[in-house]
Every structure is written in C-alpha cells, then in structure tokens.
Predicted model as a PDB file, atoms N, CA, C, CB and O in Angstrom, pLDDT in the B-factor column:
MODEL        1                                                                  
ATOM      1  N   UNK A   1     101.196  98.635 111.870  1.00 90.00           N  
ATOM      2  CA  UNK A   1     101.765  98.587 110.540  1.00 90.00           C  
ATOM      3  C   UNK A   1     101.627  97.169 109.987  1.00 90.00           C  
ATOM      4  CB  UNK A   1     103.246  99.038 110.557  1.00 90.00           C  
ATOM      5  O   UNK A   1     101.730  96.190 110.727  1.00 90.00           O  
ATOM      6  N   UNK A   2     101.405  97.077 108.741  1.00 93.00           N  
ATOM      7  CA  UNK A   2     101.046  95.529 108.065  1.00 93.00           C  
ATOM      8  C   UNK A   2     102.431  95.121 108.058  1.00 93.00           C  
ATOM      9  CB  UNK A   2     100.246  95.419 106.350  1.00 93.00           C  
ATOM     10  O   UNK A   2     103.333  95.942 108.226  1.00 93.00           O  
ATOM     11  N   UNK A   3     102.648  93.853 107.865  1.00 93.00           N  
ATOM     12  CA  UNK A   3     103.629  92.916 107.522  1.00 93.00           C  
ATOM     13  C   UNK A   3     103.632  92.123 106.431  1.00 93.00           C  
ATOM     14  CB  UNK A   3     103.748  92.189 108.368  1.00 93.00           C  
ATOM     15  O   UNK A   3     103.254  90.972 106.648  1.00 93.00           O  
ATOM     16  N   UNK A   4     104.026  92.457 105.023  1.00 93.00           N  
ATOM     17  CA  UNK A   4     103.885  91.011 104.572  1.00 93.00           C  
ATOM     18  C   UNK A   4     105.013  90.547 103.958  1.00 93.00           C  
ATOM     19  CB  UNK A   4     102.799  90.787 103.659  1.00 93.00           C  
ATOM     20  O   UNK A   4     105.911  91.166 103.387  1.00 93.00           O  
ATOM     21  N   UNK A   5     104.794  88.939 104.218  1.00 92.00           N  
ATOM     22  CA  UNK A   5     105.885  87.983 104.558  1.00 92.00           C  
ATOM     23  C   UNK A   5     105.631  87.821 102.674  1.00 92.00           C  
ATOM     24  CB  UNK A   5     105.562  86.380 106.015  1.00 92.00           C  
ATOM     25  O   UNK A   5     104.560  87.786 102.068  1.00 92.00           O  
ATOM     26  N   UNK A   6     106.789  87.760 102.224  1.00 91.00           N  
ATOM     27  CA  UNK A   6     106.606  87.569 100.549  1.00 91.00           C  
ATOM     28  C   UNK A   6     108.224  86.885  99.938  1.00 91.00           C  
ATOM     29  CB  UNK A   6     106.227  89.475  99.675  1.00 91.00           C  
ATOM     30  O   UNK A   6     109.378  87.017 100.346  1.00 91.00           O  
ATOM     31  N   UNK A   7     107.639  86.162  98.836  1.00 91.00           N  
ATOM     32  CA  UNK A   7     108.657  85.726  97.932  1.00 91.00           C  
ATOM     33  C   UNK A   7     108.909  85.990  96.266  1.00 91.00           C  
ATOM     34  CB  UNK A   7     108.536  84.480  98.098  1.00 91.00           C  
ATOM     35  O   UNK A   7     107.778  85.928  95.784  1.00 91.00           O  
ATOM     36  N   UNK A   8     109.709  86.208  95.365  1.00 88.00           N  
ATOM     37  CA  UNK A   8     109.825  86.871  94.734  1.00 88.00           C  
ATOM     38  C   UNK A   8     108.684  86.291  93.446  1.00 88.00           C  
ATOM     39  CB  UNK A   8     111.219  87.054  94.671  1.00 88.00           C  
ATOM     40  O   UNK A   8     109.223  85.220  93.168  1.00 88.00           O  
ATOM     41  N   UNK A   9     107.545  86.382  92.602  1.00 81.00           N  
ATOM     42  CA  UNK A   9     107.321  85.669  92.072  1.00 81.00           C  
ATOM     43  C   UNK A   9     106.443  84.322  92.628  1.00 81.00           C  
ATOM     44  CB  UNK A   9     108.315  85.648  91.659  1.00 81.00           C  
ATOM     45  O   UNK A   9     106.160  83.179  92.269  1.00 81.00           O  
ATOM     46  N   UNK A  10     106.203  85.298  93.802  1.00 80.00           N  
ATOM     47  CA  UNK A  10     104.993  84.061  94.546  1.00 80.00           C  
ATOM     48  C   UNK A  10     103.808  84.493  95.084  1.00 80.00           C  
ATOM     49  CB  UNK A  10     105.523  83.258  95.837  1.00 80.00           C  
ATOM     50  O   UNK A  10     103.506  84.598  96.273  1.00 80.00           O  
ATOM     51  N   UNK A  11     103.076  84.766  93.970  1.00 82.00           N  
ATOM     52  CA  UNK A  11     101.884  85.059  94.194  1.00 82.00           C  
ATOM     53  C   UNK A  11     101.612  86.738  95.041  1.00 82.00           C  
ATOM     54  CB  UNK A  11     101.427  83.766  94.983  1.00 82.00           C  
ATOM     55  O   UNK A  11     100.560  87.347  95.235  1.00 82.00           O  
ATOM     56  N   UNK A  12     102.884  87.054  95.359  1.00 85.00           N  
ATOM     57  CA  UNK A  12     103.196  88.505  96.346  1.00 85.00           C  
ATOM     58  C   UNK A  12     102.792  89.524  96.065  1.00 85.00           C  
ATOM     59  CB  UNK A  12     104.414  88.959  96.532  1.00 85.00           C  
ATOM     60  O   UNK A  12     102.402  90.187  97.026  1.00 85.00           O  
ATOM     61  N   UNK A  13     102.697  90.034  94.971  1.00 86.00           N  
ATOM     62  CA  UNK A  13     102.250  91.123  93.529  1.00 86.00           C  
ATOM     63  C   UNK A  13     100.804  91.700  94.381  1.00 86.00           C  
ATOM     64  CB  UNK A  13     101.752  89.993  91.482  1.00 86.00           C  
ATOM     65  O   UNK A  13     101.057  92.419  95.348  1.00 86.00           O  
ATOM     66  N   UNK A  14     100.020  91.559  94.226  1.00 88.00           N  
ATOM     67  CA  UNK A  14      98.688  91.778  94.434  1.00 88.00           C  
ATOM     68  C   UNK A  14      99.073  92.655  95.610  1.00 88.00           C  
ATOM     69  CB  UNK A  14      97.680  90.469  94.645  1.00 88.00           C  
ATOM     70  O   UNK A  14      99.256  93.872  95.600  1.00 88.00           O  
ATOM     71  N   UNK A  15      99.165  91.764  96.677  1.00 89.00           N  
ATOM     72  CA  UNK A  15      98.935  92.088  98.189  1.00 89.00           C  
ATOM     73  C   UNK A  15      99.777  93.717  98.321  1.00 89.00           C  
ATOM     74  CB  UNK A  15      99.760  90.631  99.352  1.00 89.00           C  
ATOM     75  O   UNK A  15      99.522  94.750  98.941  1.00 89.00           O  
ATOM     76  N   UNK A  16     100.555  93.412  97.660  1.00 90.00           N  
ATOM     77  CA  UNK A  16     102.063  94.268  97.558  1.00 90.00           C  
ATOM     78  C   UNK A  16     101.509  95.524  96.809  1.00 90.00           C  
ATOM     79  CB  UNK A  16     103.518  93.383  96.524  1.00 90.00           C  
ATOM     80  O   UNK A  16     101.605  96.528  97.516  1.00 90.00           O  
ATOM     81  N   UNK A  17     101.007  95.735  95.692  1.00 92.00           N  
ATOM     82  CA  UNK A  17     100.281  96.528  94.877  1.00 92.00           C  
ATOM     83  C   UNK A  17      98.847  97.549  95.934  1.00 92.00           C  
ATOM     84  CB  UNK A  17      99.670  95.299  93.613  1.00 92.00           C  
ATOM     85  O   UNK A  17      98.636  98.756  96.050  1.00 92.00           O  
ATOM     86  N   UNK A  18      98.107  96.236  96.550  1.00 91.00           N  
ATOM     87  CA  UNK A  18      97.082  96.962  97.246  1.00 91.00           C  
ATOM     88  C   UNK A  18      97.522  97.695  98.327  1.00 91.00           C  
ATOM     89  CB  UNK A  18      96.101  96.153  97.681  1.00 91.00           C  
ATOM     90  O   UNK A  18      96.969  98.767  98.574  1.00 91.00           O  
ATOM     91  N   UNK A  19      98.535  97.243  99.093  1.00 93.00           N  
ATOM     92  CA  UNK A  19      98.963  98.504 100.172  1.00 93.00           C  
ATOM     93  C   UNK A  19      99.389  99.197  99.519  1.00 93.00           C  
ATOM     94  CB  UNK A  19      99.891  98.415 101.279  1.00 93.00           C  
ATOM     95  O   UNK A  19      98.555 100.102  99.526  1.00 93.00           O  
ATOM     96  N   UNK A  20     100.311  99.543  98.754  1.00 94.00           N  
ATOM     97  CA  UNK A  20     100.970 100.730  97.934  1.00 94.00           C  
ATOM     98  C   UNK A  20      99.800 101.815  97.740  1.00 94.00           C  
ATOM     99  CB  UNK A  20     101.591 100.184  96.348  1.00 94.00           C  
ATOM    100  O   UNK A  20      99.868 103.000  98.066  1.00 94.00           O  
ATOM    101  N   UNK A  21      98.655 101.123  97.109  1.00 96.00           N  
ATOM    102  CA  UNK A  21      97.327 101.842  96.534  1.00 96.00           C  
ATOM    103  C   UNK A  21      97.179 102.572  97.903  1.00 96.00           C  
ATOM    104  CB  UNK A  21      95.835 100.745  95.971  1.00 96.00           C  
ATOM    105  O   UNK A  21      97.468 103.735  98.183  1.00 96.00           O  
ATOM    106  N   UNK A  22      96.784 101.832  98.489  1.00 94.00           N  
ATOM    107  CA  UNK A  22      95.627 102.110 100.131  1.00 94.00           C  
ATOM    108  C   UNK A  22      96.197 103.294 100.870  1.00 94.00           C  
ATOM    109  CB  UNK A  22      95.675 100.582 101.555  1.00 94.00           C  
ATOM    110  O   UNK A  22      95.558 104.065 101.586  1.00 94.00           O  
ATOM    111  N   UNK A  23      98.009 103.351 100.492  1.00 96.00           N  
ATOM    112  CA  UNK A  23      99.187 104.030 100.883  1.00 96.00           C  
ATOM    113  C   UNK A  23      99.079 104.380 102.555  1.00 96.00           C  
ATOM    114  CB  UNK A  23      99.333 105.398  99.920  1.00 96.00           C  
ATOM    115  O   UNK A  23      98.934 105.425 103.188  1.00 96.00           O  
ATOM    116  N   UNK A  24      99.232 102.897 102.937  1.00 95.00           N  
ATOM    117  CA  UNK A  24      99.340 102.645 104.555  1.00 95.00           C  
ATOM    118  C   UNK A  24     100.952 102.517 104.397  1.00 95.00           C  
ATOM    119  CB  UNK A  24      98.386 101.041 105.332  1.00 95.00           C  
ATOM    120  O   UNK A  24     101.609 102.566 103.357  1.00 95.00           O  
ATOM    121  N   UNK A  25     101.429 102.325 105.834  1.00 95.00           N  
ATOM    122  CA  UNK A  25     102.847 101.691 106.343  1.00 95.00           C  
ATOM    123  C   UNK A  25     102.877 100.640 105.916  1.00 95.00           C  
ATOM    124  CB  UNK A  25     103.167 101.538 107.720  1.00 95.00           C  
ATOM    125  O   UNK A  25     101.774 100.116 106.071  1.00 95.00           O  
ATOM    126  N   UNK A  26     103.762  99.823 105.300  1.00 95.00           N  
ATOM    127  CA  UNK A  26     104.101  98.303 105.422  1.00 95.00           C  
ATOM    128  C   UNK A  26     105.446  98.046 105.711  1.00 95.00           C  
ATOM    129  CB  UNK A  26     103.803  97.539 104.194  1.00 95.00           C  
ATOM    130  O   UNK A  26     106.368  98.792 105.383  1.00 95.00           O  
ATOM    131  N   UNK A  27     105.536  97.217 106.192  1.00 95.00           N  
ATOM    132  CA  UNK A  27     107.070  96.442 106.198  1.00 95.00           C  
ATOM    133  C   UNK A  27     106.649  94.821 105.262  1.00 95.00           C  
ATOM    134  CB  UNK A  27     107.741  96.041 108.346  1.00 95.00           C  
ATOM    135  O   UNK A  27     105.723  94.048 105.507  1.00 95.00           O  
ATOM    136  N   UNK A  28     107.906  94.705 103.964  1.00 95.00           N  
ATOM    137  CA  UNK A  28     108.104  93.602 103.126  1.00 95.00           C  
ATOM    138  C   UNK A  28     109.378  92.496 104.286  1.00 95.00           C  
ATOM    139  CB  UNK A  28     108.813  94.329 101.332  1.00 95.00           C  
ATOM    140  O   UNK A  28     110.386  92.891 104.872  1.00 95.00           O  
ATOM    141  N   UNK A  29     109.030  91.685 104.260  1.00 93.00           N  
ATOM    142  CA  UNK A  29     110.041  90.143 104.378  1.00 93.00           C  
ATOM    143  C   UNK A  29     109.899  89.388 104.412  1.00 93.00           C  
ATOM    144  CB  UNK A  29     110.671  89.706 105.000  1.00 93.00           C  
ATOM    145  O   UNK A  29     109.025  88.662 104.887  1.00 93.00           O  
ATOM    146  N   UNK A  30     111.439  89.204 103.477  1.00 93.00           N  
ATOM    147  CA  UNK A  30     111.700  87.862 102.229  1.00 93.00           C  
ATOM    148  C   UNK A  30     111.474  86.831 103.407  1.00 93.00           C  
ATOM    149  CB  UNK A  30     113.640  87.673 101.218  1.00 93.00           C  
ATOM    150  O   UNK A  30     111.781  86.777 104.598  1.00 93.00           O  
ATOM    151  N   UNK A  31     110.840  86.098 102.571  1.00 92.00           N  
ATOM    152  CA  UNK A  31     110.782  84.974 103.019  1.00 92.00           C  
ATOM    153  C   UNK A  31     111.232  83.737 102.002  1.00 92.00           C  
ATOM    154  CB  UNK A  31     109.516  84.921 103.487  1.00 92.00           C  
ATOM    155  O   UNK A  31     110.495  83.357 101.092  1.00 92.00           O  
ATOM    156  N   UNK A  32     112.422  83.211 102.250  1.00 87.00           N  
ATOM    157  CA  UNK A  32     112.909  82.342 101.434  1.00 87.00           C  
ATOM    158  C   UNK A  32     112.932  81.349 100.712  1.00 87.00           C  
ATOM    159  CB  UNK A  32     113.278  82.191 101.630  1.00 87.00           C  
ATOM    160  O   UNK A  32     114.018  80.770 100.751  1.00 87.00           O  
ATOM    161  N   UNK A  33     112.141  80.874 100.020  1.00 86.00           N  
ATOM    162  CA  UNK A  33     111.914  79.633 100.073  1.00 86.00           C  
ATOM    163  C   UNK A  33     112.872  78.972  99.498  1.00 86.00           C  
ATOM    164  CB  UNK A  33     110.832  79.332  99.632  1.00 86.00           C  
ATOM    165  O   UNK A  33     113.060  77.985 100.210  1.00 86.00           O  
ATOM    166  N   UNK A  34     113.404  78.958  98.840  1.00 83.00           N  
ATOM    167  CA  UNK A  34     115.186  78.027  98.322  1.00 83.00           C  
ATOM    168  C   UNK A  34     115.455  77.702  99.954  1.00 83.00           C  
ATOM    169  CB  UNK A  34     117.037  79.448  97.337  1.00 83.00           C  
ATOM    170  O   UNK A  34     115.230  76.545 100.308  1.00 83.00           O  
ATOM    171  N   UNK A  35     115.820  78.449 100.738  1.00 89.00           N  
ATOM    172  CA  UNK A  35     116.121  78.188 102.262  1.00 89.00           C  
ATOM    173  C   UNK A  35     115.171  77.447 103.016  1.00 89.00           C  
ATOM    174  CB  UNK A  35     116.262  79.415 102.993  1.00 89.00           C  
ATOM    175  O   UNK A  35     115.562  76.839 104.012  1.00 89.00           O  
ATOM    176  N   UNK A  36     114.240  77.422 102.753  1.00 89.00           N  
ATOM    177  CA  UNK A  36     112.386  76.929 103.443  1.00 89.00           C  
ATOM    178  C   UNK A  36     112.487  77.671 104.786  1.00 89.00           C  
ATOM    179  CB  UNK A  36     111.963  74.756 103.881  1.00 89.00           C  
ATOM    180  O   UNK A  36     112.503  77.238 105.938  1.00 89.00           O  
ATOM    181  N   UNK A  37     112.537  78.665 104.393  1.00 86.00           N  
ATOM    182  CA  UNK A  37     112.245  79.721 105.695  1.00 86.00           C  
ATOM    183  C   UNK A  37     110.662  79.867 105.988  1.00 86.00           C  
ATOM    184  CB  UNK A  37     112.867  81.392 105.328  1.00 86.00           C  
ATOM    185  O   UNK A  37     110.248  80.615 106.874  1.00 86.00           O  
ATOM    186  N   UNK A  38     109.718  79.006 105.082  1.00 90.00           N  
ATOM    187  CA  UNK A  38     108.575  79.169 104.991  1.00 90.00           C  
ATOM    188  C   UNK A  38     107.794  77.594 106.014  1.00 90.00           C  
ATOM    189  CB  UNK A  38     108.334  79.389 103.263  1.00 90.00           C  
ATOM    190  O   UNK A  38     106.626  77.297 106.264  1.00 90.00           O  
ATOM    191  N   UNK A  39     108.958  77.007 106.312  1.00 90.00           N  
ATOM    192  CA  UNK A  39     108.531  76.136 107.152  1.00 90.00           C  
ATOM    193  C   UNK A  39     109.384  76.004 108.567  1.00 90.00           C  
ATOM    194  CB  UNK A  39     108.481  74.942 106.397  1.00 90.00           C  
ATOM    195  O   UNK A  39     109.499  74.944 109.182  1.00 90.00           O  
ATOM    196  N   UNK A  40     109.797  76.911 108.859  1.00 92.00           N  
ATOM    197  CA  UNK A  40     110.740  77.476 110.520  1.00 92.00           C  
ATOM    198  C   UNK A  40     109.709  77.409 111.178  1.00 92.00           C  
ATOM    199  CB  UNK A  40     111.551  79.193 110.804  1.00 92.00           C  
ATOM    200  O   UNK A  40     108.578  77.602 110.733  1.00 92.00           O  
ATOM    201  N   UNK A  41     109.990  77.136 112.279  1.00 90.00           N  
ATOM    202  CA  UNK A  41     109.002  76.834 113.408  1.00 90.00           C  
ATOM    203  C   UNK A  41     108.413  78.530 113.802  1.00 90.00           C  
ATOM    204  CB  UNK A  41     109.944  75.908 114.917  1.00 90.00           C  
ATOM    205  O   UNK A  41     107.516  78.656 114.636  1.00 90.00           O  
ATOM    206  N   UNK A  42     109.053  79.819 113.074  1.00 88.00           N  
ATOM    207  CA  UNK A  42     108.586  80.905 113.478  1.00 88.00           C  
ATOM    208  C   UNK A  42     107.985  81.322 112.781  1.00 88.00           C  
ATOM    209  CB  UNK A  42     109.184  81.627 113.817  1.00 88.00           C  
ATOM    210  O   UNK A  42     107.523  82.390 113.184  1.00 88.00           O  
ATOM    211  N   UNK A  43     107.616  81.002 111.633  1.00 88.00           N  
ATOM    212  CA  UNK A  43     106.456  81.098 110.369  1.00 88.00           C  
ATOM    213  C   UNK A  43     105.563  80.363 110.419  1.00 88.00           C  
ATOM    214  CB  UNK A  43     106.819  80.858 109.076  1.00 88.00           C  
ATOM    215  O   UNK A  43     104.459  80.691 109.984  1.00 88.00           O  
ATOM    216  N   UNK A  44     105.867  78.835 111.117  1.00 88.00           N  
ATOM    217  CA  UNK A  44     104.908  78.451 111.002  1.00 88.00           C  
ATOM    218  C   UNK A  44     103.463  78.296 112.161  1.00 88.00           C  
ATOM    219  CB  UNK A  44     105.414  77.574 110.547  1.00 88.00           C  
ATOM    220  O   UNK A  44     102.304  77.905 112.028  1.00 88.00           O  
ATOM    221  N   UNK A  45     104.301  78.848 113.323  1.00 86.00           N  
ATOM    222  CA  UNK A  45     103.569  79.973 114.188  1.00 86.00           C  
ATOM    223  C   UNK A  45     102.746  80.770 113.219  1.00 86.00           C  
ATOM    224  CB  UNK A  45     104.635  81.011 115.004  1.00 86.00           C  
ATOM    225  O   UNK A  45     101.654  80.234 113.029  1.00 86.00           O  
ATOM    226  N   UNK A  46     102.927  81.880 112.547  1.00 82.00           N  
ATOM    227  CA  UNK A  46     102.368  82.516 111.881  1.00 82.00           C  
ATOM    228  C   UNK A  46     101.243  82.000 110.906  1.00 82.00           C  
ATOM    229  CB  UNK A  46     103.221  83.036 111.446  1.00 82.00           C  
ATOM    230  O   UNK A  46     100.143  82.521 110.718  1.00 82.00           O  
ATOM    231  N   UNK A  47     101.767  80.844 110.316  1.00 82.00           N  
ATOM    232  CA  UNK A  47     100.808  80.221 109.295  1.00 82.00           C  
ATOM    233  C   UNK A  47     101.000  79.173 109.082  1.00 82.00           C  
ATOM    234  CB  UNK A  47     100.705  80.667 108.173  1.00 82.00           C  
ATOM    235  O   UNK A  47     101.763  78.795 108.193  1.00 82.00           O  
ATOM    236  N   UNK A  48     100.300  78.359 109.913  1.00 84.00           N  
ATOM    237  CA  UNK A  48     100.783  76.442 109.420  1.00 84.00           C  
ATOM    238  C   UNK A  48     100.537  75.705 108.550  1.00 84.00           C  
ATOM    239  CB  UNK A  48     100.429  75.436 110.094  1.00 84.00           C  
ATOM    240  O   UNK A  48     100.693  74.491 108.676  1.00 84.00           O  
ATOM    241  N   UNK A  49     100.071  76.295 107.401  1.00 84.00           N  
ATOM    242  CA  UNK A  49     100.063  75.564 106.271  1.00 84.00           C  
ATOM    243  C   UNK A  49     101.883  75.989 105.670  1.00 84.00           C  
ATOM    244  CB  UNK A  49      98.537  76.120 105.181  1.00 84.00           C  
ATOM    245  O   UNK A  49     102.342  75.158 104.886  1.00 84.00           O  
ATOM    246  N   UNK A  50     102.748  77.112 106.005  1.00 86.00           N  
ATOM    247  CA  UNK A  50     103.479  77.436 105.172  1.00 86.00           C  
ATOM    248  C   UNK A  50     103.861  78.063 104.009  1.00 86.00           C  
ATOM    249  CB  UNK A  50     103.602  76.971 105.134  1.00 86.00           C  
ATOM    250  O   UNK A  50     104.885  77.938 103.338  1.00 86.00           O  
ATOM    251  N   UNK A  51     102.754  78.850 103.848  1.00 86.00           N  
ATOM    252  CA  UNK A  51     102.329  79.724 102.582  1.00 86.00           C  
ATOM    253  C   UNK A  51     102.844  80.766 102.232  1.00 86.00           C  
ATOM    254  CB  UNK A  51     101.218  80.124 102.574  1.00 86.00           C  
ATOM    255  O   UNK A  51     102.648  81.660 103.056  1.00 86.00           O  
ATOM    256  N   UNK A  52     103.462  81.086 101.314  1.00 87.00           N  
ATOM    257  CA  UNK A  52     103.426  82.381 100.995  1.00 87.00           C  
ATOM    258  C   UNK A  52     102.865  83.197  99.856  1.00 87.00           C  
ATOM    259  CB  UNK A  52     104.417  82.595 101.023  1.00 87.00           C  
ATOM    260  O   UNK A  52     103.036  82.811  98.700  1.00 87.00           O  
ATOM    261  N   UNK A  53     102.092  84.491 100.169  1.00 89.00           N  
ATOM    262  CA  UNK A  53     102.449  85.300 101.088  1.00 89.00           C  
ATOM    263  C   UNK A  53     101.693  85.050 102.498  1.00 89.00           C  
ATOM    264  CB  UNK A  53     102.262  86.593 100.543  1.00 89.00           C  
ATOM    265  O   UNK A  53     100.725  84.310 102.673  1.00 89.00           O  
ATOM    266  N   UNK A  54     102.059  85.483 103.026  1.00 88.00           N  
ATOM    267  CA  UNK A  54     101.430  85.926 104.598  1.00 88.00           C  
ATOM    268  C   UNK A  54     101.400  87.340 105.035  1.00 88.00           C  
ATOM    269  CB  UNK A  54     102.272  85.281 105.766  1.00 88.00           C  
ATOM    270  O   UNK A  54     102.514  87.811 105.264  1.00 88.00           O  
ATOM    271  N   UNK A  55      99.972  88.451 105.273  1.00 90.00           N  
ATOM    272  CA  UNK A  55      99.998  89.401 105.723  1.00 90.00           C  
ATOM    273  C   UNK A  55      99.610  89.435 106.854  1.00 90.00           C  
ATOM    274  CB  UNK A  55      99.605  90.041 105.152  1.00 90.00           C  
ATOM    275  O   UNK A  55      98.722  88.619 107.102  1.00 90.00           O  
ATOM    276  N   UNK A  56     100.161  90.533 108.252  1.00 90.00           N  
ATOM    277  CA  UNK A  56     100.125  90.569 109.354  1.00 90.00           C  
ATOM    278  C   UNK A  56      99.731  91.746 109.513  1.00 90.00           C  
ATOM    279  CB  UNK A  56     101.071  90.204 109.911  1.00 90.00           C  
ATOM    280  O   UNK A  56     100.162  92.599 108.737  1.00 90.00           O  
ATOM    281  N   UNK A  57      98.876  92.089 110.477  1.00 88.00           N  
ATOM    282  CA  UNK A  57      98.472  93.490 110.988  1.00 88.00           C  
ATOM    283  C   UNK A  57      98.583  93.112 112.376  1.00 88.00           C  
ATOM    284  CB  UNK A  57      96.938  94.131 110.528  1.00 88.00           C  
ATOM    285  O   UNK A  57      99.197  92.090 112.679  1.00 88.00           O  
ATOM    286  N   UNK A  58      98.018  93.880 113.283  1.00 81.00           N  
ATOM    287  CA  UNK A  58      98.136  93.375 114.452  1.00 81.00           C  
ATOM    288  C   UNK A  58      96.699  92.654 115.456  1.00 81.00           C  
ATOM    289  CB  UNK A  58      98.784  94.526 115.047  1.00 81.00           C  
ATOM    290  O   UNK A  58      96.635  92.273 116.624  1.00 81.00           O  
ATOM    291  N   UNK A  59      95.699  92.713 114.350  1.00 80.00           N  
ATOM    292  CA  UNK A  59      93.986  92.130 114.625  1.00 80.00           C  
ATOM    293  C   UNK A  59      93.913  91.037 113.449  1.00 80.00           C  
ATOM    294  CB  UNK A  59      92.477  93.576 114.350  1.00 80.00           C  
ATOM    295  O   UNK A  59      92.911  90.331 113.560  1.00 80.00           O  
ATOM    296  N   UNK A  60      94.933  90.646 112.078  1.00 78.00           N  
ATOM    297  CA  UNK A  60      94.404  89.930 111.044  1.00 78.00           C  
ATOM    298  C   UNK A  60      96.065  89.432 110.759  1.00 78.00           C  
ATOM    299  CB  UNK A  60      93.386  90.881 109.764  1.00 78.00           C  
ATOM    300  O   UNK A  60      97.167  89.868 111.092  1.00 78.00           O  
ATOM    301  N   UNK A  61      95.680  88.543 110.141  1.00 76.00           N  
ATOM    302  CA  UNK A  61      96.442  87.695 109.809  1.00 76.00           C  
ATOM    303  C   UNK A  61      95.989  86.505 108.190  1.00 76.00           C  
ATOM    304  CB  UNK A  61      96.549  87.051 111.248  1.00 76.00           C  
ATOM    305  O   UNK A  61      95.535  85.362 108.231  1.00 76.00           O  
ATOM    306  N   UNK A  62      96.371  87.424 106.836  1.00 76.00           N  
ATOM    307  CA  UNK A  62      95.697  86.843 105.787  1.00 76.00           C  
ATOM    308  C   UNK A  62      96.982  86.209 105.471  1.00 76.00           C  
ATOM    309  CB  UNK A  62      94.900  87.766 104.677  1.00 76.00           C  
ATOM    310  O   UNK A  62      98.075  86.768 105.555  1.00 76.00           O  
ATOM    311  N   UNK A  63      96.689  84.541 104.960  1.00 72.00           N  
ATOM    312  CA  UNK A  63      97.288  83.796 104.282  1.00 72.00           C  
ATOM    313  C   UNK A  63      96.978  83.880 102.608  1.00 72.00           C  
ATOM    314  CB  UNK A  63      97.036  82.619 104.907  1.00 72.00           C  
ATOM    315  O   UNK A  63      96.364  84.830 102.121  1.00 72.00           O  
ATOM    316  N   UNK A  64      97.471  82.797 101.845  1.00 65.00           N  
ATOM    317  CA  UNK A  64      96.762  82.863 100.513  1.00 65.00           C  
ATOM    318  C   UNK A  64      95.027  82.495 100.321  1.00 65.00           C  
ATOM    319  CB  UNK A  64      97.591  81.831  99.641  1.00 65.00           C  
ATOM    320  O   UNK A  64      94.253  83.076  99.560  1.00 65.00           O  
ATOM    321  N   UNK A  65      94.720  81.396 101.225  1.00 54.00           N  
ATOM    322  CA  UNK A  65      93.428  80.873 101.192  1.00 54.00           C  
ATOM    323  C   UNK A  65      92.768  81.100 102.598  1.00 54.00           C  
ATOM    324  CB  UNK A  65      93.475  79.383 100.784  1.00 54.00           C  
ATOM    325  O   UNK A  65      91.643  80.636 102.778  1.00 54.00           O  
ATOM    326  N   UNK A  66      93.434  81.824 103.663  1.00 51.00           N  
ATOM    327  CA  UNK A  66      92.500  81.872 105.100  1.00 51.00           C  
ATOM    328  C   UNK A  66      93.059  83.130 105.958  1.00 51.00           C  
ATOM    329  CB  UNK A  66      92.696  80.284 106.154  1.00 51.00           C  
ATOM    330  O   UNK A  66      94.106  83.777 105.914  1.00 51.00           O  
ATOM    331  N   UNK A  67      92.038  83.177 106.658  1.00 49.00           N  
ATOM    332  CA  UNK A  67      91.680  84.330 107.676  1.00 49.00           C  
ATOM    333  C   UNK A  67      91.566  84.121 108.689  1.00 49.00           C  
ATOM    334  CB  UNK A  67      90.734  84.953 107.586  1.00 49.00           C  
ATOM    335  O   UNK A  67      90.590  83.395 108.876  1.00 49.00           O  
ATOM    336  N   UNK A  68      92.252  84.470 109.858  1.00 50.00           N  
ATOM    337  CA  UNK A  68      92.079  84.490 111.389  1.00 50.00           C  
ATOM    338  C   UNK A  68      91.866  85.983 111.936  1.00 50.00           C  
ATOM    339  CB  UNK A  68      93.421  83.828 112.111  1.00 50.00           C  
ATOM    340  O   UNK A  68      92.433  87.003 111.543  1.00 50.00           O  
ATOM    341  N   UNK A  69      91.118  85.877 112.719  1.00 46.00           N  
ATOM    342  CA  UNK A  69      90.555  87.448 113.343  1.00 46.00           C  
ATOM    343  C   UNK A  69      90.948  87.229 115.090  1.00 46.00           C  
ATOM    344  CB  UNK A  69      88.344  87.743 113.042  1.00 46.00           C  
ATOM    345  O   UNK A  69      90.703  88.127 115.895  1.00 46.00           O  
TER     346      UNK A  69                                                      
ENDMDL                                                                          
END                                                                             
C-alpha cells in the first residue's frame, strides 16, 4: 500500500489526486510542518532533504525532486 507523507497546501494535491485516479490503497500522513515533523530523525530516514510530500511504496520512495529504487 502507498504512503504519502503530506501537508496541507504543500505541493500534496497532485500526488493525492493521482492515486485516487489509479484507485490503489493509500494511507495519507500529516506531516507537520508548524511542528517540523518534517525534520525528526524518522522522516528524515525517509527523506533527507526534508521534503514534503514524500511517497512510499514498499520498492519506491518519491520525494518532490528524487527517486530511490
């Protein structure tokens, strides 16, 4: 199931729109940034630039600007 890590008004729209389309499973979470939950040492595992959004599958991992396989 995808994951994506999103904030309200941050760029999230798209990513959020295309699974809906594709009509796979997803799980949405907030990721805070007023809090900087986007720079926790457990996000940033996930993505060390700190970006959001961040989508997760369990083979991909898309940031705003990069791709790990």
């Amino acid at each position: 199931m995808y994951k994506l890590f999103y904030y309200p008004r941050n760029a999230s729209w798209a990513p959020h729109m295309i699974l809906k389309k594709m009509g796979v499973e997803y799980e949405t979470i907030l990721t805070d940034r007023k809090a900087v939950e986007q720079k926790s040492s457990e996000y940033m595992r996930l993505n060390p630039t700190g970006r959001i959004p961040k989508l997760l599958d369990e083979n991909l991992i898309i940031s705003e600007s990069d791709t790990e396989f």
